[in-house]
C-alpha positions in Angstrom: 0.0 0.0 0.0 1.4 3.4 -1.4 2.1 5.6 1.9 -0.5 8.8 1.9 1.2 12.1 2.2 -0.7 15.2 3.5 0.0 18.5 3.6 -1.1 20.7 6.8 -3.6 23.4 5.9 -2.7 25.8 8.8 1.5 25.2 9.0 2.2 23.9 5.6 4.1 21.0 7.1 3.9 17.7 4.7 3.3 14.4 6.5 2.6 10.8 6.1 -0.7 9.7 6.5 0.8 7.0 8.7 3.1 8.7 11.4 -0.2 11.0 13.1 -1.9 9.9 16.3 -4.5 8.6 14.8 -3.3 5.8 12.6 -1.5 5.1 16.1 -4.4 4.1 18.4 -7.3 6.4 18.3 -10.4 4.3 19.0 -12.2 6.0 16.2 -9.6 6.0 13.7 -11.3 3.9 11.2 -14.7 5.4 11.2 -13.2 9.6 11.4 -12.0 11.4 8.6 -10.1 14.1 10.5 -6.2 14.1 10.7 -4.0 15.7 12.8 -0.6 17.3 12.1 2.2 16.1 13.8 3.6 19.7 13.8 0.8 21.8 14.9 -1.6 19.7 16.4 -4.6 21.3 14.0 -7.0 19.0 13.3 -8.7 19.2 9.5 -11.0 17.0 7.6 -8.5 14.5 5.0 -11.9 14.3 3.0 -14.5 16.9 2.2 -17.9 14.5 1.3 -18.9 15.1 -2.3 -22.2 17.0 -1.1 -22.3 18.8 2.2 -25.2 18.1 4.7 -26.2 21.8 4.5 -26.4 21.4 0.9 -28.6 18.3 1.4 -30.9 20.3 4.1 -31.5 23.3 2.1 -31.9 21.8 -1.3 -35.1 22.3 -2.7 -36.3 19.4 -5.2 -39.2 20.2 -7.8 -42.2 18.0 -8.1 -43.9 17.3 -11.5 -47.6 17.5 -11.2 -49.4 14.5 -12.9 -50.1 15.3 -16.5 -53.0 13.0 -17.0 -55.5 15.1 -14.6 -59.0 16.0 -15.8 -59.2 20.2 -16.4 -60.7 20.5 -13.3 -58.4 18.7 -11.1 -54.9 20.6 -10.5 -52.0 21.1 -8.0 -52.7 24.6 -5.8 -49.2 25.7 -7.3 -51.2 26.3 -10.6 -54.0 28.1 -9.3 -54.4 32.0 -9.6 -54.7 34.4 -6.8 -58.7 34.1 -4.9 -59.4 30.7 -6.9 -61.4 28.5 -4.9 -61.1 24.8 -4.8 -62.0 21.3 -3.0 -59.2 19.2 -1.6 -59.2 16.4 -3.1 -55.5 14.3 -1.8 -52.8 15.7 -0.1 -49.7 14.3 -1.5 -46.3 13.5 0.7 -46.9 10.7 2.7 -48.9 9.9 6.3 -47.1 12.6 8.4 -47.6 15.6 5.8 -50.8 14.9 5.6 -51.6 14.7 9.7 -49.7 18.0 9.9 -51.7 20.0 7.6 -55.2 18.2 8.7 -54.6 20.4 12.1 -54.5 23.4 10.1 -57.9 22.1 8.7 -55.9 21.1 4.6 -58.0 17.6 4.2 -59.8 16.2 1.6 -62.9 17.9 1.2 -62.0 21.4 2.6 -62.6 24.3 0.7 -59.4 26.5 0.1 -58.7 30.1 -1.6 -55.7 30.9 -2.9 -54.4 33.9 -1.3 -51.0 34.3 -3.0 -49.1 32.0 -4.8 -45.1 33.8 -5.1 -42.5 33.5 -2.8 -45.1 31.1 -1.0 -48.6 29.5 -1.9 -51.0 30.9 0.8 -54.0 29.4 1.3 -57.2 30.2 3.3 -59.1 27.2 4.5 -62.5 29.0 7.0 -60.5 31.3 9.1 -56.8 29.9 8.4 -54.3 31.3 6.7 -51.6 28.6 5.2 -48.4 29.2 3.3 -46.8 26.7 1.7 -43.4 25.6 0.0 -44.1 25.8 -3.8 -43.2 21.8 -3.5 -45.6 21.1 -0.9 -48.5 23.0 -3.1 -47.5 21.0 -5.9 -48.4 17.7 -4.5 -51.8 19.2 -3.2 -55.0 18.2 -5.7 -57.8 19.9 -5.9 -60.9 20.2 -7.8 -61.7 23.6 -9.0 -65.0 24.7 -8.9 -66.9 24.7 -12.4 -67.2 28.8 -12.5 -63.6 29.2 -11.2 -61.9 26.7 -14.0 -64.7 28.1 -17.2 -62.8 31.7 -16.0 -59.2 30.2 -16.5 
């Protein structure tokens, strides 16, 4: 096995992989990825991860809304501002849907699109919701007859 040299990002002093404290006992040295320089005693990461877990917690993924709907089913992300609609599903799984069912967003409650950009906002009786633009995306309703001849 080629010996792994690393270079010290705080003193600049070059060192083998093998002759730090780590590869010398340290209980964890298997499972961490930090080294720690001989010279200085700094610790650093040897490997950055490919994708960062901030990255991972911020990023936002886009949903596709079904493309076989009938006209007057859609997504709230497509309706315009004081369009009212019935719930029909709310997409994302058990716990998404529990959530917004205590904010009364359940199949067969009536909602009105209060604003749809940066957030969707929905009124549903006396509650005002905003939404991720994801989360209203995999929201289907049925858009009452006068409301969808309008659109």
């Amino acid at each position: 096995m080629a010996s792994e040299l690393l270079t010290c990002p705080l003193c600049g002093f070059g060192f083998d992989r093998t002759d730090t404290l780590c590869a010398h006992g340290c209980p964890l040295g298997a499972m961490c990825n930090l080294v720690r320089c001989p010279s200085c005693n700094y610790e650093f990461a040897e490997t950055y991860p490919r994708e960062s877990w901030m990255r991972k917690l911020f990023s936002k993924k886009t949903v596709a809304a079904p493309s076989n709907l009938p006209t007057e089913v859609r997504p709230v992300s497509e309706l315009r501002f004081g369009a009212r609609a019935e719930v029909l599903c709310v997409g994302g799984g058990g716990t998404r849907e529990d959530r917004l069912a205590v904010f009364g967003l359940a199949p067969g409650a009536e909602v009105t699109v209060i604003q749809q950009k940066p957030s969707c906002v929905l009124k549903i009786d006396e509650t005002e919701l905003a939404l991720d633009p994801e989360i209203a995306a995999q929201i289907l309703v049925r858009v009452r007859v006068d409301e969808a001849e309008a659109a």
